[in-house]
Each structure stands twice: as structure tokens, then as C-alpha cells.
N, CA, C and O atoms as a GROMACS GRO file, in nm:
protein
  588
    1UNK      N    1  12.143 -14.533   1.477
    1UNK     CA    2  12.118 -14.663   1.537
    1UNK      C    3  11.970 -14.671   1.574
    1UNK      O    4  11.914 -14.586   1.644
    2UNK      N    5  11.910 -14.779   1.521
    2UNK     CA    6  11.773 -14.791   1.579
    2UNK      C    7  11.743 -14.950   1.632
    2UNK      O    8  11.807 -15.051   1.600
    3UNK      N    9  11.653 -14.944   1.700
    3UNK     CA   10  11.647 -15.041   1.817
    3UNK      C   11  11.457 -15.123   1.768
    3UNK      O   12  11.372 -15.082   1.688
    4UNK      N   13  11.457 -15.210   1.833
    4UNK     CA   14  11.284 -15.316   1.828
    4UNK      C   15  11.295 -15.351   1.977
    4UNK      O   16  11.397 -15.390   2.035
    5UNK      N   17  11.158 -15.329   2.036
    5UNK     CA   18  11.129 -15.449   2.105
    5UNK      C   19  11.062 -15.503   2.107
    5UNK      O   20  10.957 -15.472   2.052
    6UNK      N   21  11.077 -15.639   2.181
    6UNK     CA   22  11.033 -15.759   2.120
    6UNK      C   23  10.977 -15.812   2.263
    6UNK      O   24  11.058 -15.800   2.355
    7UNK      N   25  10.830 -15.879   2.302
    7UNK     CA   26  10.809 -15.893   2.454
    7UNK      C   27  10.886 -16.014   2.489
    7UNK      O   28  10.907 -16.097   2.401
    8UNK      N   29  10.929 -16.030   2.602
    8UNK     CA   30  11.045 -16.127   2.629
    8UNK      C   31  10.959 -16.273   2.632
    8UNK      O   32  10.843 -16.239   2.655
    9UNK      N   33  10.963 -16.372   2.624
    9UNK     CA   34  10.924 -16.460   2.612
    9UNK      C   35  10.973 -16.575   2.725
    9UNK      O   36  11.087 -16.538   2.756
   10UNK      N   37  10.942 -16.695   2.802
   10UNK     CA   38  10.966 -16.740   2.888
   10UNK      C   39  11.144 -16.848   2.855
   10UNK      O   40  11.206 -16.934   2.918
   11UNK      N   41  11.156 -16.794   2.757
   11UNK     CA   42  11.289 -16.886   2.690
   11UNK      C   43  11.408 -16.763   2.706
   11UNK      O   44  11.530 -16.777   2.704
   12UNK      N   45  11.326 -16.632   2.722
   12UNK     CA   46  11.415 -16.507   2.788
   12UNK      C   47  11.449 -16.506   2.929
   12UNK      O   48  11.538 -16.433   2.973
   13UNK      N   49  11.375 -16.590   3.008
   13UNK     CA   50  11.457 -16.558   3.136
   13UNK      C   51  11.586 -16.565   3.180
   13UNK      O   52  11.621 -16.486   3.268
   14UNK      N   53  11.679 -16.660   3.126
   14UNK     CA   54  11.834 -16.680   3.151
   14UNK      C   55  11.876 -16.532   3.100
   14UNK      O   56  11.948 -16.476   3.183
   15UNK      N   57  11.857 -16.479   3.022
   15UNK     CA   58  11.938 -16.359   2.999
   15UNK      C   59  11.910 -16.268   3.037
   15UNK      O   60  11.990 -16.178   3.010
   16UNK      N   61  11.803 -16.232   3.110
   16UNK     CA   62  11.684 -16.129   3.175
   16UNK      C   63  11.744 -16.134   3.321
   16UNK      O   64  11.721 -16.042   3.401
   17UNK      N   65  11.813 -16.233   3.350
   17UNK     CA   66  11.818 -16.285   3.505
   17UNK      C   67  12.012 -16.238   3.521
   17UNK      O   68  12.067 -16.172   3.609
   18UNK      N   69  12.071 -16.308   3.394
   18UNK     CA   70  12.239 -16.243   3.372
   18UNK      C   71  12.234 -16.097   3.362
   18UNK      O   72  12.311 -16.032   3.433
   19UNK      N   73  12.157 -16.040   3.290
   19UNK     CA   74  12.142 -15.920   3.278
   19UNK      C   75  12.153 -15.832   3.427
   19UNK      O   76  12.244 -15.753   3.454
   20UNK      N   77  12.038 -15.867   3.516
   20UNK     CA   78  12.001 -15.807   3.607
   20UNK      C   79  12.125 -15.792   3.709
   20UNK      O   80  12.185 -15.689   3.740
   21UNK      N   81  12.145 -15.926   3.753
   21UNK     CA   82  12.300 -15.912   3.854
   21UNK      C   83  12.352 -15.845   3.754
   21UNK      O   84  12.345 -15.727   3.786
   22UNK      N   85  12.412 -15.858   3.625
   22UNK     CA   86  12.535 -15.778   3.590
   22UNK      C   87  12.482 -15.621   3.575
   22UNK      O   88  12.574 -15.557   3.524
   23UNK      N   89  12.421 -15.575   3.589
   23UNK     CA   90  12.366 -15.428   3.580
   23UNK      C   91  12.305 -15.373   3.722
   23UNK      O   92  12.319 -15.255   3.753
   24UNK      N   93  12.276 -15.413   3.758
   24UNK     CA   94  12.226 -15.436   3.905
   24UNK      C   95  12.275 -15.453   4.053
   24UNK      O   96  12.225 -15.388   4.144
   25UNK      N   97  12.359 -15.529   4.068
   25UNK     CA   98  12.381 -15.603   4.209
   25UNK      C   99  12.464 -15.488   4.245
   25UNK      O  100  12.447 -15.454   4.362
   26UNK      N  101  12.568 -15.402   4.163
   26UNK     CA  102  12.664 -15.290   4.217
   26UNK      C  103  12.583 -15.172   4.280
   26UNK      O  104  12.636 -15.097   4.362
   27UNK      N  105  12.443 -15.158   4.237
   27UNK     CA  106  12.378 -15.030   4.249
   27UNK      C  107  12.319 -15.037   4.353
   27UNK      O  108  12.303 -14.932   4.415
   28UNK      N  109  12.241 -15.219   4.432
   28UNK     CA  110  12.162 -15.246   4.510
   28UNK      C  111  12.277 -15.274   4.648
   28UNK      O  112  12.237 -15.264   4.764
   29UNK      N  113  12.419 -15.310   4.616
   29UNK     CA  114  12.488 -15.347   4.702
   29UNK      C  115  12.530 -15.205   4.802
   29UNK      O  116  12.550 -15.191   4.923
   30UNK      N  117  12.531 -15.110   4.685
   30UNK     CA  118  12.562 -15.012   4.721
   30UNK      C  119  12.467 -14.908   4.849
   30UNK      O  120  12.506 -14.827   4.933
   31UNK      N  121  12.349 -14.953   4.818
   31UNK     CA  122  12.241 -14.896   4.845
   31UNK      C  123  12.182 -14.958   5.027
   31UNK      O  124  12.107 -14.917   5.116
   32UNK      N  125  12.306 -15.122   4.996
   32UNK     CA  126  12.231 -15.197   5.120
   32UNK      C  127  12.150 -15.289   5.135
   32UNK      O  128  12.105 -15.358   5.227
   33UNK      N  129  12.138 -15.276   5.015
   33UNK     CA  130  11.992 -15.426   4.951
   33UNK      C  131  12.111 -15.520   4.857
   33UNK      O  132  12.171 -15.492   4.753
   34UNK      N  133  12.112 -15.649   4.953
   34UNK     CA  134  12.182 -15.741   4.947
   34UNK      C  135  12.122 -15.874   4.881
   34UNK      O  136  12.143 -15.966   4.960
   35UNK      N  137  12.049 -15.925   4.755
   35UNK     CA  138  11.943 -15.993   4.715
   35UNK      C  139  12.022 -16.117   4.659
   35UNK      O  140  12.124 -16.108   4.591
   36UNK      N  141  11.946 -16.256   4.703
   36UNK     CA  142  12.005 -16.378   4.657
   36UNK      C  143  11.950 -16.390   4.524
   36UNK      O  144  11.862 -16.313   4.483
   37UNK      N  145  12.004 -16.496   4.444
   37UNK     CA  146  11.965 -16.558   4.337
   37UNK      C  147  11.870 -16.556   4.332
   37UNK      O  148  11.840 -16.462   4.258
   38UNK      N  149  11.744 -16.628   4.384
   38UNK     CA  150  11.624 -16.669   4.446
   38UNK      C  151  11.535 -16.547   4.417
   38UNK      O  152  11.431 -16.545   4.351
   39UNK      N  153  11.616 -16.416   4.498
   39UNK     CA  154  11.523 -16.273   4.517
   39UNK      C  155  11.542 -16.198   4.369
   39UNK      O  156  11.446 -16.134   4.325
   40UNK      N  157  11.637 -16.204   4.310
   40UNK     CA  158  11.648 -16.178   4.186
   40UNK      C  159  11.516 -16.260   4.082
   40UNK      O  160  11.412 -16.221   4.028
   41UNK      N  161  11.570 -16.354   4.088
   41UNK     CA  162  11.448 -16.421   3.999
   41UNK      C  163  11.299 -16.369   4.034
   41UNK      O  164  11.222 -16.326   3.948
   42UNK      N  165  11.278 -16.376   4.136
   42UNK     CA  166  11.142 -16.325   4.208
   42UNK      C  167  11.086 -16.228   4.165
   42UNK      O  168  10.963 -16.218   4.159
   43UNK      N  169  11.204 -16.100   4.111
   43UNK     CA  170  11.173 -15.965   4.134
   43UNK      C  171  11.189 -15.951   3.937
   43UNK      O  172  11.128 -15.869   3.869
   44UNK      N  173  11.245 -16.010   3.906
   44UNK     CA  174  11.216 -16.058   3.742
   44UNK      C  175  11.117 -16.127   3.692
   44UNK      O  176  11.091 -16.124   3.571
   45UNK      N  177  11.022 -16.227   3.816
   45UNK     CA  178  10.928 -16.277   3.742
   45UNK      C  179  10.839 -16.217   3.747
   45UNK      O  180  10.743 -16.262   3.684
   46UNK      N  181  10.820 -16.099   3.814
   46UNK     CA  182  10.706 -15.972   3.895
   46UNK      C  183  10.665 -15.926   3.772
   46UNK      O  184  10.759 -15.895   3.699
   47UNK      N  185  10.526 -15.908   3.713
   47UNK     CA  186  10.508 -15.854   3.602
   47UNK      C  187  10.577 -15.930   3.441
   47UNK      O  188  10.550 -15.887   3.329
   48UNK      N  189  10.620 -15.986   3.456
   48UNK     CA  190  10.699 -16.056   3.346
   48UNK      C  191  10.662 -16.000   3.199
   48UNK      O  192  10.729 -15.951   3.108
   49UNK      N  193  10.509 -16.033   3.218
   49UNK     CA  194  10.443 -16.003   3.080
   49UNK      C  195  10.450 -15.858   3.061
   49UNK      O  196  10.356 -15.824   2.989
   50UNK      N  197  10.526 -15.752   3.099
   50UNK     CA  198  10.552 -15.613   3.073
   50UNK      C  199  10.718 -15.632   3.037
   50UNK      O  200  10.775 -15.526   3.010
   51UNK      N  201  10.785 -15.732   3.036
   51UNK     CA  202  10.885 -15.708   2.997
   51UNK      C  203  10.905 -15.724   2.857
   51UNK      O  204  10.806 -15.776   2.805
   52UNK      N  205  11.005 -15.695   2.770
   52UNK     CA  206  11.077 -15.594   2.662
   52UNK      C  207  11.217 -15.662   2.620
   52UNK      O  208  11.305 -15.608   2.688
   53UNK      N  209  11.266 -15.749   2.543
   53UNK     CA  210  11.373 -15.733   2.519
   53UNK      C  211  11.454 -15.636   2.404
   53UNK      O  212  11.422 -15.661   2.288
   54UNK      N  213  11.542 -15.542   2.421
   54UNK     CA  214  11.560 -15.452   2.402
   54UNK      C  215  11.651 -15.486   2.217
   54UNK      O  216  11.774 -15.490   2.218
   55UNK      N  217  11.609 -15.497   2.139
   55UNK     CA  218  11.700 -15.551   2.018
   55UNK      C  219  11.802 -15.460   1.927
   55UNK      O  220  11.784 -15.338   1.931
   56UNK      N  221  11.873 -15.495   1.871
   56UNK     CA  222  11.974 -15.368   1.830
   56UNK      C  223  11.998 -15.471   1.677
   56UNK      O  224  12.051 -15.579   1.707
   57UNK      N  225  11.979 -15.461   1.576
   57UNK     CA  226  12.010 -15.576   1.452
   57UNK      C  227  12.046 -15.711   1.502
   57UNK      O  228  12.154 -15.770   1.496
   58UNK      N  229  11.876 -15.762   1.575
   58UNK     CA  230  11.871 -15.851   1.633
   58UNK      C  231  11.926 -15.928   1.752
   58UNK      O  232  11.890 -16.032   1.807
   59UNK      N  233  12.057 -15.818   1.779
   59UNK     CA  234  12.124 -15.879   1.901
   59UNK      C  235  12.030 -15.789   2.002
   59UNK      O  236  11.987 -15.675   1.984
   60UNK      N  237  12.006 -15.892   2.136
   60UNK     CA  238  11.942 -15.867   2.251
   60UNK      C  239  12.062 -15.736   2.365
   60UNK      O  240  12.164 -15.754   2.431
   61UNK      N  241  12.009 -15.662   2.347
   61UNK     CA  242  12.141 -15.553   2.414
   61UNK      C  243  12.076 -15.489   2.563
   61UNK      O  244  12.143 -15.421   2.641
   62UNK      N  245  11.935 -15.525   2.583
   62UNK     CA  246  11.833 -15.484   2.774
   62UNK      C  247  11.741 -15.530   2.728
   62UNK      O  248  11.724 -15.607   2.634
   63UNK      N  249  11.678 -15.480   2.797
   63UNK     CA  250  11.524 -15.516   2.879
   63UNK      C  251  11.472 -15.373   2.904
   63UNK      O  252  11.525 -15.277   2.959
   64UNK      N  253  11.338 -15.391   2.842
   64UNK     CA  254  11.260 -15.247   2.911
   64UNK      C  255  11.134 -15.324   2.969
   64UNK      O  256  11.074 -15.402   2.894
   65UNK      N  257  11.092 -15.306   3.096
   65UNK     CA  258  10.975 -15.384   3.163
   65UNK      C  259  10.897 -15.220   3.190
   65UNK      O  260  10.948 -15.131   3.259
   66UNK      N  261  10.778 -15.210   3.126
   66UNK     CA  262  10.688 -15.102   3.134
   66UNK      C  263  10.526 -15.147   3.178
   66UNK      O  264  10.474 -15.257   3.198
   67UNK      N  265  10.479 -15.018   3.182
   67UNK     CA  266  10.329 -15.063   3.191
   67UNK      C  267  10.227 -14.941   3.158
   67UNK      O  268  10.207 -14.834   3.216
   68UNK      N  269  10.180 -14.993   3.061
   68UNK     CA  270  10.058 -14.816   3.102
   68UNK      C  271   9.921 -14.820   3.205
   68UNK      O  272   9.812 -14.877   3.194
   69UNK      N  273   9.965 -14.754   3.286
   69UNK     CA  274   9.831 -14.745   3.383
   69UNK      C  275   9.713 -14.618   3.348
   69UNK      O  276   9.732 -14.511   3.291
   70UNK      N  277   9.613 -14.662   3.395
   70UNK     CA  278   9.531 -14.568   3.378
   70UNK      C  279   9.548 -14.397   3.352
   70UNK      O  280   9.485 -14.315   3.286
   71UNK      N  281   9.661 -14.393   3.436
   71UNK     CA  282   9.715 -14.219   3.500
   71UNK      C  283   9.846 -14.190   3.421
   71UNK      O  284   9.893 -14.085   3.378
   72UNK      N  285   9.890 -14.326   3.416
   72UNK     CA  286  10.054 -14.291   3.376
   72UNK      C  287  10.101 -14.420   3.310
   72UNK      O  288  10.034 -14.520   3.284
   73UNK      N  289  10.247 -14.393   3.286
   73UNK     CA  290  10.344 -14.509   3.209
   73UNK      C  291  10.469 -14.539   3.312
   73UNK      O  292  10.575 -14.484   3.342
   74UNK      N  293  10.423 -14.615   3.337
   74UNK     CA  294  10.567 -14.663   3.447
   74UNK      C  295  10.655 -14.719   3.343
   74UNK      O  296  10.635 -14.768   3.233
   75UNK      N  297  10.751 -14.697   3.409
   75UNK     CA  298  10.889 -14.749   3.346
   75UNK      C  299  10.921 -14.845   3.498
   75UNK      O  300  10.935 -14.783   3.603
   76UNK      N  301  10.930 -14.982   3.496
   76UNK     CA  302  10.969 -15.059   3.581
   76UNK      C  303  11.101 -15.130   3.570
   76UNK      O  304  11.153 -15.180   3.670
   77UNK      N  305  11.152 -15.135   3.463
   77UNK     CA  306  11.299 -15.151   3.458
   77UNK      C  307  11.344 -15.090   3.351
   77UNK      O  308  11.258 -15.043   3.277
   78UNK      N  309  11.494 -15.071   3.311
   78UNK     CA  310  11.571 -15.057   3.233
   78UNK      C  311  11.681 -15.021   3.237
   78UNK      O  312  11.737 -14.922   3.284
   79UNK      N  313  11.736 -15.178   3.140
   79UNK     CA  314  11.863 -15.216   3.155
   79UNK      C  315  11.959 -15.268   3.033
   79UNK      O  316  11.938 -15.365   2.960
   80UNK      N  317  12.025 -15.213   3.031
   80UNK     CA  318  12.141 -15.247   2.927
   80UNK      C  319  12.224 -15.302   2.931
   80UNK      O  320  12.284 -15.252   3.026
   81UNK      N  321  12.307 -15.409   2.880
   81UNK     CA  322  12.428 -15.451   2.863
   81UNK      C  323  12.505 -15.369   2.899
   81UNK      O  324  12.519 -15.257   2.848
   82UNK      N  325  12.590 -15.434   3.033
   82UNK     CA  326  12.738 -15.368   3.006
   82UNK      C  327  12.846 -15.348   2.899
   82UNK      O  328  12.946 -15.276   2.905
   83UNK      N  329  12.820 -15.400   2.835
   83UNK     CA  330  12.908 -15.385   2.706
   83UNK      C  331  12.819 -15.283   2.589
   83UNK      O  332  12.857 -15.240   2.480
   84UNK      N  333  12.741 -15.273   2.632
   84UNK     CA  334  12.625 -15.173   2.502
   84UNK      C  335  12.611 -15.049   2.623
   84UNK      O  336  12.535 -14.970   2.567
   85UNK      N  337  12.635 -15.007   2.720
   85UNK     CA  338  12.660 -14.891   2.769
   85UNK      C  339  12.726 -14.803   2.756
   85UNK      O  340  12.846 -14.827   2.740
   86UNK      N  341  12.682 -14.662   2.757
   86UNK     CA  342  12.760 -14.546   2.735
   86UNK      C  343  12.737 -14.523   2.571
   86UNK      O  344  12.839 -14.489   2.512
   87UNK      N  345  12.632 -14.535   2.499
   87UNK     CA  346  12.633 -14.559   2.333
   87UNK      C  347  12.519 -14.497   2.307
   87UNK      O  348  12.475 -14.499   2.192
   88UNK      N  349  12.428 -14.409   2.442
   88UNK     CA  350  12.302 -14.369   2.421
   88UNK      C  351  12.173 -14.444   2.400
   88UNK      O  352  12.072 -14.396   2.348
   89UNK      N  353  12.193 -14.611   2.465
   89UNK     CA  354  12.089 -14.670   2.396
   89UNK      C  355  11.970 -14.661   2.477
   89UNK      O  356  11.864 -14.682   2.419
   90UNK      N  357  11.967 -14.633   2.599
   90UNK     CA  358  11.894 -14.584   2.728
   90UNK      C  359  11.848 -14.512   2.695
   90UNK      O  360  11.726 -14.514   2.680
   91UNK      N  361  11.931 -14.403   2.662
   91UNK     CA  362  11.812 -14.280   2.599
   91UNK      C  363  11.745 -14.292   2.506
   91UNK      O  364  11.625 -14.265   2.515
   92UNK      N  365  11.800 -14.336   2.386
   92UNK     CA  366  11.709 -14.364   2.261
   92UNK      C  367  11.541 -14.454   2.304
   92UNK      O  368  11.435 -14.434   2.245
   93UNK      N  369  11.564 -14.548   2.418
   93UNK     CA  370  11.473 -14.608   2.498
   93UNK      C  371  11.349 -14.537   2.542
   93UNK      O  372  11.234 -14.558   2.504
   94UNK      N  373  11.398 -14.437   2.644
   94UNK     CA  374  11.327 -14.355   2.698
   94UNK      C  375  11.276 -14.246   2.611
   94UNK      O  376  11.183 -14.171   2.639
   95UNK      N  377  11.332 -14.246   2.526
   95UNK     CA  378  11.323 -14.084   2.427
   95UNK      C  379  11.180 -14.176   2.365
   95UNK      O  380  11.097 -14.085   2.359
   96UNK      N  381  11.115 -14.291   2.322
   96UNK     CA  382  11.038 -14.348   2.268
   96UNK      C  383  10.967 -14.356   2.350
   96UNK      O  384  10.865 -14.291   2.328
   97UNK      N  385  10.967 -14.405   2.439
   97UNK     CA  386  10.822 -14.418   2.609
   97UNK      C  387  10.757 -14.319   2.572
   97UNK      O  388  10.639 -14.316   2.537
   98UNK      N  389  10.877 -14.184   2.579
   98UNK     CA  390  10.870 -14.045   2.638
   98UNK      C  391  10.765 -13.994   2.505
   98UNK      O  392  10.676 -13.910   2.515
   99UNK      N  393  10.808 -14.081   2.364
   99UNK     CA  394  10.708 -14.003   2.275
   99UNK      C  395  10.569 -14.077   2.264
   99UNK      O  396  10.475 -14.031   2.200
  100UNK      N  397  10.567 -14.182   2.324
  100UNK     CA  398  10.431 -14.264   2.336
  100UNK      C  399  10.367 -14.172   2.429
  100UNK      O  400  10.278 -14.106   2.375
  101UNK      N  401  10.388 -14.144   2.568
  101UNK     CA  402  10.358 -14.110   2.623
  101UNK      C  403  10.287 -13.944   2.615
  101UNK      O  404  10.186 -13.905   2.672
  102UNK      N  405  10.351 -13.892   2.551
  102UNK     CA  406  10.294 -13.752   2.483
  102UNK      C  407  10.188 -13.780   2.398
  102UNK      O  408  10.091 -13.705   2.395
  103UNK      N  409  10.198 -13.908   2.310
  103UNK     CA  410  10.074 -13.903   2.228
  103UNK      C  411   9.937 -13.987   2.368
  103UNK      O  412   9.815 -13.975   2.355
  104UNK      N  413   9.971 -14.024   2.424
  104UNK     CA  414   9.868 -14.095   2.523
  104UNK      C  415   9.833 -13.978   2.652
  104UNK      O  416   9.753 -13.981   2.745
  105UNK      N  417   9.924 -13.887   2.614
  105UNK     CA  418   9.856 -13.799   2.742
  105UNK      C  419   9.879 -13.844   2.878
  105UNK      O  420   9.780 -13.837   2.951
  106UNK      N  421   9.969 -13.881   2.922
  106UNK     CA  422  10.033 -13.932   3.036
  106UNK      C  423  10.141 -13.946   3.077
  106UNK      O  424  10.208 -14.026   3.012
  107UNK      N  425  10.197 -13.893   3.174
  107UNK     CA  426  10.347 -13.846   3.272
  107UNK      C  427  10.412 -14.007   3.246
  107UNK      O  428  10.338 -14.100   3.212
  108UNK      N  429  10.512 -14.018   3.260
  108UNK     CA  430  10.587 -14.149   3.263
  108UNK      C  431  10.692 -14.109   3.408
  108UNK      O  432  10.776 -14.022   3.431
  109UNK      N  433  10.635 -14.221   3.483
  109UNK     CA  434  10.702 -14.253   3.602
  109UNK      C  435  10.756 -14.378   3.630
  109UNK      O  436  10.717 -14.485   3.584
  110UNK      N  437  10.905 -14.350   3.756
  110UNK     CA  438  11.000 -14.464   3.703
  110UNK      C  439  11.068 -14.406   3.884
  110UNK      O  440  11.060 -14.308   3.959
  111UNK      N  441  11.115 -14.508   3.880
  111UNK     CA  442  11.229 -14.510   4.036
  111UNK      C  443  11.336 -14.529   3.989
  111UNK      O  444  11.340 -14.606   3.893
  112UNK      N  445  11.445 -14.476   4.033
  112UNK     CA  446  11.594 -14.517   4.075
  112UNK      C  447  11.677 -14.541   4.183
  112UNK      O  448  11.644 -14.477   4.284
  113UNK      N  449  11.761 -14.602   4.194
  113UNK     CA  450  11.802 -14.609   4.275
  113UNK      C  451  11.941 -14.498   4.352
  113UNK      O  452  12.054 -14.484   4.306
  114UNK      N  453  11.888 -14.440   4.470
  114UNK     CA  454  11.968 -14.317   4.486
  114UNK      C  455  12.124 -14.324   4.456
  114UNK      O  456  12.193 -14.226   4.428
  115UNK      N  457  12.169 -14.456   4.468
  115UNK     CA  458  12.309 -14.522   4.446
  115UNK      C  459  12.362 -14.501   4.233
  115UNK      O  460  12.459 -14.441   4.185
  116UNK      N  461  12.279 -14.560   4.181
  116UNK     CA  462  12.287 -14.526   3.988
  116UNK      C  463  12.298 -14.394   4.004
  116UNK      O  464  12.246 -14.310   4.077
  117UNK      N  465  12.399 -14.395   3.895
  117UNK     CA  466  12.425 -14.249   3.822
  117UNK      C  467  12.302 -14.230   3.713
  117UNK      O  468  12.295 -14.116   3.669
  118UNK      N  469  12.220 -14.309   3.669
  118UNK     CA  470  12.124 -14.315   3.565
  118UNK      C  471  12.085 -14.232   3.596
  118UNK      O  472  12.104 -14.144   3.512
  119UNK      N  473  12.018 -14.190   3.701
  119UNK     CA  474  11.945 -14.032   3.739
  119UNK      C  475  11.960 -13.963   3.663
  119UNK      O  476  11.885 -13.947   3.567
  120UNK      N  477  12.092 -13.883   3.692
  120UNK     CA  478  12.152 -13.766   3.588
  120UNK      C  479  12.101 -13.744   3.404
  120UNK      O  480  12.092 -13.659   3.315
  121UNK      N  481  12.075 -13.909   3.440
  121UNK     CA  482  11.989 -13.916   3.289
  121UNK      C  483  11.854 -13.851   3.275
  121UNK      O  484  11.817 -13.755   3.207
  122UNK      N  485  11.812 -13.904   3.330
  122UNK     CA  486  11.618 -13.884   3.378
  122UNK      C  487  11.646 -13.793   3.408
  122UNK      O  488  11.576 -13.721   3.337
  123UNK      N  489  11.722 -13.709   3.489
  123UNK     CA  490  11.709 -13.511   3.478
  123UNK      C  491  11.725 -13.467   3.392
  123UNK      O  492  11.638 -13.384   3.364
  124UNK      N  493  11.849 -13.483   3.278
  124UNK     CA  494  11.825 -13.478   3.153
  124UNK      C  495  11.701 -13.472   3.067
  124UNK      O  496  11.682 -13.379   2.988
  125UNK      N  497  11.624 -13.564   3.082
  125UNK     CA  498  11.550 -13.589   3.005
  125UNK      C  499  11.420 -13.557   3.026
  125UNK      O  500  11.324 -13.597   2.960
  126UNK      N  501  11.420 -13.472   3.134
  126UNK     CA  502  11.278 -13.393   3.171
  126UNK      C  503  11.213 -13.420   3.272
  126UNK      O  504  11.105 -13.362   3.284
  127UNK      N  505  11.264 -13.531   3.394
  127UNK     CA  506  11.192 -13.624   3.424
  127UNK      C  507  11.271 -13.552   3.614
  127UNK      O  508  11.384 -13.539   3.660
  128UNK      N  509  11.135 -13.527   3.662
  128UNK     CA  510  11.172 -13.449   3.796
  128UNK      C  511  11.167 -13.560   3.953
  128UNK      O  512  11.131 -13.678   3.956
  129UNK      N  513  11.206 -13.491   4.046
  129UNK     CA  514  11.166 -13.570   4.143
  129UNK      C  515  11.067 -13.522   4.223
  129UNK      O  516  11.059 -13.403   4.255
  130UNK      N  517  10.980 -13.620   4.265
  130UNK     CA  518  10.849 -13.602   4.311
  130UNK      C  519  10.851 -13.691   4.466
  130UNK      O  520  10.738 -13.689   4.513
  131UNK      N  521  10.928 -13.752   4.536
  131UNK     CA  522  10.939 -13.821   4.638
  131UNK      C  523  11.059 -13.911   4.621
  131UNK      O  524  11.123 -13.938   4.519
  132UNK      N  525  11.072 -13.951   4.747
  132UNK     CA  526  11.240 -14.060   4.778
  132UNK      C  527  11.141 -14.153   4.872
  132UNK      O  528  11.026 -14.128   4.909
  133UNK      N  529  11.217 -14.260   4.896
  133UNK     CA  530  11.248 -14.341   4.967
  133UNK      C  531  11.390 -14.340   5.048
  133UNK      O  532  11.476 -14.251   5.050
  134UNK      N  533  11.388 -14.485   5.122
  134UNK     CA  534  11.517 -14.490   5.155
  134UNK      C  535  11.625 -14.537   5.081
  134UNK      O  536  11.745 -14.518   5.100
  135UNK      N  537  11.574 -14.595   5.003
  135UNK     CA  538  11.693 -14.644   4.886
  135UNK      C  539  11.654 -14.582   4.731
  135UNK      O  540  11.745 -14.602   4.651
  136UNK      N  541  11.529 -14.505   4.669
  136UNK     CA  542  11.542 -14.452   4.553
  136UNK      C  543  11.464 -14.371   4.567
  136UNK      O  544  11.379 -14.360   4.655
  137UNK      N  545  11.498 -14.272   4.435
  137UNK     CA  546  11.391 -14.164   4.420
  137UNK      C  547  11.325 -14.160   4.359
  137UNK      O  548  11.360 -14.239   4.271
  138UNK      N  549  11.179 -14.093   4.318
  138UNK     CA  550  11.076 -14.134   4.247
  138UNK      C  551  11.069 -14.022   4.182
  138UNK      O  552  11.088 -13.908   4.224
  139UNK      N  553  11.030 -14.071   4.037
  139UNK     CA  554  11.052 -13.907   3.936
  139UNK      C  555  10.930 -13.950   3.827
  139UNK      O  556  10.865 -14.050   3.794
  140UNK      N  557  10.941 -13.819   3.795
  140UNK     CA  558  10.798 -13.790   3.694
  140UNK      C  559  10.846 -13.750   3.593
  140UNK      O  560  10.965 -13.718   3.590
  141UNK      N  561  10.744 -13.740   3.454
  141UNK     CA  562  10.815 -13.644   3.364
  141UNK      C  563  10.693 -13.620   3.272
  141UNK      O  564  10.658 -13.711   3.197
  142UNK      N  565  10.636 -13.519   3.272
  142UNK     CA  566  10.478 -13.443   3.254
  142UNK      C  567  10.481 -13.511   3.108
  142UNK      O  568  10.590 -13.546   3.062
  143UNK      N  569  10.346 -13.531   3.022
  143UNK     CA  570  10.339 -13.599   2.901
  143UNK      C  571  10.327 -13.452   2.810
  143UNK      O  572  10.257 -13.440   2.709
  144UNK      N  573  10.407 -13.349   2.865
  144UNK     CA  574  10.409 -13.213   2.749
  144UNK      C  575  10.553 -13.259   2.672
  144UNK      O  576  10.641 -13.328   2.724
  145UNK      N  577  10.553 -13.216   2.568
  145UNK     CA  578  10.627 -13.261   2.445
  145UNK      C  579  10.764 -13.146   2.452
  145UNK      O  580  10.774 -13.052   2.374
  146UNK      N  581  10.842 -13.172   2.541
  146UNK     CA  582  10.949 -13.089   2.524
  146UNK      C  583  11.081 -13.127   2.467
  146UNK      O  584  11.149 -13.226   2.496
  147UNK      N  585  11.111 -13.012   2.362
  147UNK     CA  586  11.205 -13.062   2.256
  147UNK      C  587  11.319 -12.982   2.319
  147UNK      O  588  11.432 -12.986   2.269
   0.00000   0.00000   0.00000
């Protein structure tokens, strides 16, 4: 299975915005962060132009919202369809950052939320913790090329 992305475009927000509550609101509810419609949109229009729609033979299946900074590659969202979960497409996601990022010479850093099981992923995948908050943890994952 191989995947495109495509930068989301302002005719992407309705599905960028369904997306988010449906992937989202269980992990933040959980956590205590209780966000209206309103705060959702807000926190989707943040950076916009780093967002990613995630394509699978043209069907739209997430969103990857990234950025390369001077030091590093943030990963600022990523999110999948509930119905395209559990199929590895997250990883296949990250497994690509993860090889940009080796050729650019720079750690890729990303938050979760302490509530997502996604974590377990990002430990998987090389990617350590370097500080918490009160609601997520903040993880790194060095730009050395480990197979």
C-alpha cells in the first residue's frame, strides 16, 4: 500500500474539522480538555498551510500537519480515519518524515497525548520521551537511520 500527500487546500477544511472530533475528542475528553466546535476549528486553522491530506488511491484517509524548523521536524498532527485504522497507515506516515528527516539531519519531534495509545507507536518507532506536560508527552526521535 502506498500513500501521496497532497497540501490541504481551503475546500479541505470540512473534512480536516470531521476528522479531528472523530479521532480526537475521545483522547482530549479523556485527558480533561473539553473543546467546542469553535476551539476545534481554531486549533485546525493554526498553521493550516503545514497541513497534509493524507491520500490512499486518491481517497482522503488523514491529515499529516508538519513543519521543518531550523533544529527539527515537528510532526503537529496525525490523523487517520477511523475506518482506515489499525492497517499501518500511521506508520507508513511516520516511517517517511522519519526518512526525510535522516536525509535533512534532524530529530523529528511530536506530542501526544498521555490519554492515545498512539504512543506505543512512537516507542516503536524510535521516538523517546524527552519531557511531559500535564496532558501530553513530548518525544524525540534522533535523525540516525535506524533499521
Amino acid at each position: 500500500m502506498d500513500f501521496n500527500l497532497v497540501q490541504a487546500s481551503a475546500e479541505d477544511r470540512g473534512f480536516l474539522l470531521a476528522l479531528r472530533v472523530a479521532t480526537m475528542v475521545e483522547h482530549l475528553e479523556e485527558a480533561g480538555i473539553f473543546l467546542t466546535q469553535e476551539e476545534h476549528l481554531n486549533r485546525l486553522n493554526e498553521e493550516y498551510d503545514c497541513s497534509y491530506l493524507i491520500l490512499i488511491e486518491e481517497e482522503a484517509v488523514g491529515t499529516l500537519k508538519f513543519r521543518e524548523q531550523i533544529d527539527k521536524v515537528e510532526v503537529m498532527q496525525l490523523q487517520i480515519t477511523p475506518t482506515h485504522q489499525g492497517y499501518g497507515i500511521g506508520k507508513m506516515v511516520l516511517e517517511r518524515v522519519i526518512q526525510w528527516s535522516v536525509g535533512a539531519n534532524k530529530p523529528v519531534a511530536l506530542t501526544v497525548l498521555k490519554a492515545n495509545p498512539a504512543k506505543a507507536l512512537y516507542l516503536r518507532l524510535g521516538f523517546t520521551l524527552v519531557d511531559e506536560d500535564e496532558y501530553e508527552f513530548h518525544m524525540l526521535r534522533s535523525p540516525v537511520n535506524i533499521e
